[in-house]
VEXRO-770084 format. One record per residue (C-alpha): x, y, z. Coordinates in steps of 0.05 Angstrom, whole numbers, plus 5000, padded with zeros to 4 digits. Layout:
ATOM      u      v      w
ATOM      X      Y      Z
...
//
This chain:
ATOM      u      v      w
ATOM   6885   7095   1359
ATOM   6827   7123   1387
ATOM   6842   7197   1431
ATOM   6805   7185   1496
ATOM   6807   7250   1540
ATOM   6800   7234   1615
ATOM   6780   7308   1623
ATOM   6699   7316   1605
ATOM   6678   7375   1573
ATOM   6659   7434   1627
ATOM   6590   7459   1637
ATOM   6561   7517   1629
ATOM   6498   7550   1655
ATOM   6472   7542   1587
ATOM   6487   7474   1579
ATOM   6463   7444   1649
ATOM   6403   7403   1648
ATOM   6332   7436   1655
ATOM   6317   7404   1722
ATOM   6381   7430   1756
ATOM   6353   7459   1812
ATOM   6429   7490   1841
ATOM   6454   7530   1796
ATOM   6508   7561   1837
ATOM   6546   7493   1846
ATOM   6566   7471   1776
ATOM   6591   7419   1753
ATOM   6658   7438   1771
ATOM   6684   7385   1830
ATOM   6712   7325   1803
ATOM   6771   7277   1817
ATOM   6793   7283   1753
ATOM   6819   7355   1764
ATOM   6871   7327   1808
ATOM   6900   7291   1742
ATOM   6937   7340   1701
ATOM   6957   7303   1633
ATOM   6944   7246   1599
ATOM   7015   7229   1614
ATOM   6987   7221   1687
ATOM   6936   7172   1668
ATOM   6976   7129   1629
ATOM   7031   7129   1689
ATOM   6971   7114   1726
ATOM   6945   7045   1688
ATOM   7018   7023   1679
ATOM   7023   7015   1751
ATOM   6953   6990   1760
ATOM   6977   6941   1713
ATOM   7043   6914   1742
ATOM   7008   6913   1807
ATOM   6960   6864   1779
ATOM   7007   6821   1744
ATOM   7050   6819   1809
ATOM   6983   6789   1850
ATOM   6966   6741   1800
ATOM   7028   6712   1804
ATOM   7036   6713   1871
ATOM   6965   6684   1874
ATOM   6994   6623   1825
ATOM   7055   6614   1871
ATOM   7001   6605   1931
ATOM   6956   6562   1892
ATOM   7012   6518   1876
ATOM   7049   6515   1949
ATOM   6984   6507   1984
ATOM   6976   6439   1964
ATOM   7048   6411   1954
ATOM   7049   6438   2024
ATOM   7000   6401   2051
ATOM   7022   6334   2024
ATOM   7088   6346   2059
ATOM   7063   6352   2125
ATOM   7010   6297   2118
//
């Protein structure tokens, strides 16, 4: 299994890009400092995932009532 860090590497000044113009600001704001561990992330895309597999059933059960419901009232 591949080891995919959701942290990317910092920045230094030595490493930013020649045309960065705003040097005092680096690339130090992200979202994904609010995520500690990879633990987090994985917590993360398990419930990302149950949540989708709870809509698309619920979507099924609604594709399948729709219809029997309307034959019963017509």
């Amino acid at each position: 299994m591949t080891y995919i860090s959701a942290k990317p590497a910092r920045q230094t000044v030595e490493t930013l890009p020649a045309n960065d113009n705003n040097q005092a600001a680096l690339a130090d704001l992200s979202f994904l400092d609010a995520i500690n561990n990879e633990d987090e992330v994985a917590d993360l895309a398990r419930r990302a995932e149950r949540l989708g597999h709870v809509t698309l059933i619920i979507m099924a059960i609604g594709l399948a009532a729709a219809p029997l419901l309307y034959l019963m009232l017509a």
